[in-house]
Structure formats: C-alpha cells, structure tokens
N, C-alpha and C positions, 0 to 999 in steps of 0.2 A: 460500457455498452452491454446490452441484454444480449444472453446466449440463447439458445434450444437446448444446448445442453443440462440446462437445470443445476449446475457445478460452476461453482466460480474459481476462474485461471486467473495466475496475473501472467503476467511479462514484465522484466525489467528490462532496461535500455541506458546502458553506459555508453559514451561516445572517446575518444581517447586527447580530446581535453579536460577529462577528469583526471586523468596522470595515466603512471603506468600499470600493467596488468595485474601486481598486485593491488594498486589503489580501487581498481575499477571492480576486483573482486570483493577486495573490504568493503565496497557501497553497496553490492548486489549483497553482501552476508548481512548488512545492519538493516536494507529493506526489508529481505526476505525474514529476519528476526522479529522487524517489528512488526509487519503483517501477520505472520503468526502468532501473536500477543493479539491484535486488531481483532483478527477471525474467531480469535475464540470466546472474544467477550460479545461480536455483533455476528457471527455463523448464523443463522437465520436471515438477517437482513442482507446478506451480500450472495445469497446463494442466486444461481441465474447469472451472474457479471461477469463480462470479460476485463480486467482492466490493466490498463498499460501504467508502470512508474517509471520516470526519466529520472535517472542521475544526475544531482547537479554538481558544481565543483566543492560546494560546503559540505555534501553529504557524509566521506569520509569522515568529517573533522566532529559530526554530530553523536549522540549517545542514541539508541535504538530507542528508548523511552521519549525523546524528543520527537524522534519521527515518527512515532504511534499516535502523539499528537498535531501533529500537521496533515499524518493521514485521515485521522478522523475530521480534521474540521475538512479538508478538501473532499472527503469523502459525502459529506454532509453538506455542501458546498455545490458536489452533483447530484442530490435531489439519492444517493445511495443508502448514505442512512437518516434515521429520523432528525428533523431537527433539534427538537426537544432535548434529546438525550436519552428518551426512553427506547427501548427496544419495541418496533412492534409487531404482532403476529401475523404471521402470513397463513 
C-alpha cells in the first residue's frame, strides 16, 4: 500500500501455528534478512510502501536467499517493482 510517508515500513505477521516463540522469531529474522538483501538492490522502487509479510509454516525451514526470491517475484506481482527486471527511475 502507498504511504505519505515517502519511507517504506514493512510489518511482519507470525501467528502461533507457525510453532513456538523461538520458531516464530527465526521466520521474522529470515524475513526481516531477506528484505534487507531486497531493499538494497530495488531502494528506489519500494520507497513510498507500506507492506505487510505473513509467515507461513514452511518459512522457518527456507534459506533467506530463497525468500529474496519469492519476495521479488510477489513483489513484482503487486505492480511494486518493475516487471522487467530493470530498476526504474523515479
């Protein structure tokens, strides 16, 4: 979602069928890793977004490089980043 803020937040969202408190935290560290991998190769294109990641129960068991790649394609998925691949200039 567009912000006014000009900054893009995320939020994550474990629920506690993902396991327990340690599990739920190991998904919020591999999101949170691999978004900041994401942000710094498309920072430009994401700036302005608010957006939310849900945990799902495979999340734990993934490597953070796997999910820099799911994010980008669902990222590009919602019209966030380019399709192409290219970065474009705002």
């Amino acid at each position: 979602m567009k912000n006014r803020a000009g900054i893009c937040r995320i939020g994550i969202t474990t629920s506690k069928k993902i396991g327990n408190a340690v599990e739920r935290n190991k998904s919020r560290r591999l999101i949170r890793a691999a978004f900041r991998n994401v942000y710094r190769e498309y920072e430009d294109c994401l700036q302005g977004y608010d957006i939310v990641f849900v945990a799902r129960g495979r999340t734990r068991y993934r490597k953070s490089y796997d999910l820099e790649k799911i994010m980008v394609r669902h990222l590009r998925k919602g019209n966030i980043l380019p399709k192409n691949g290219v970065k474009e200039k705002r």
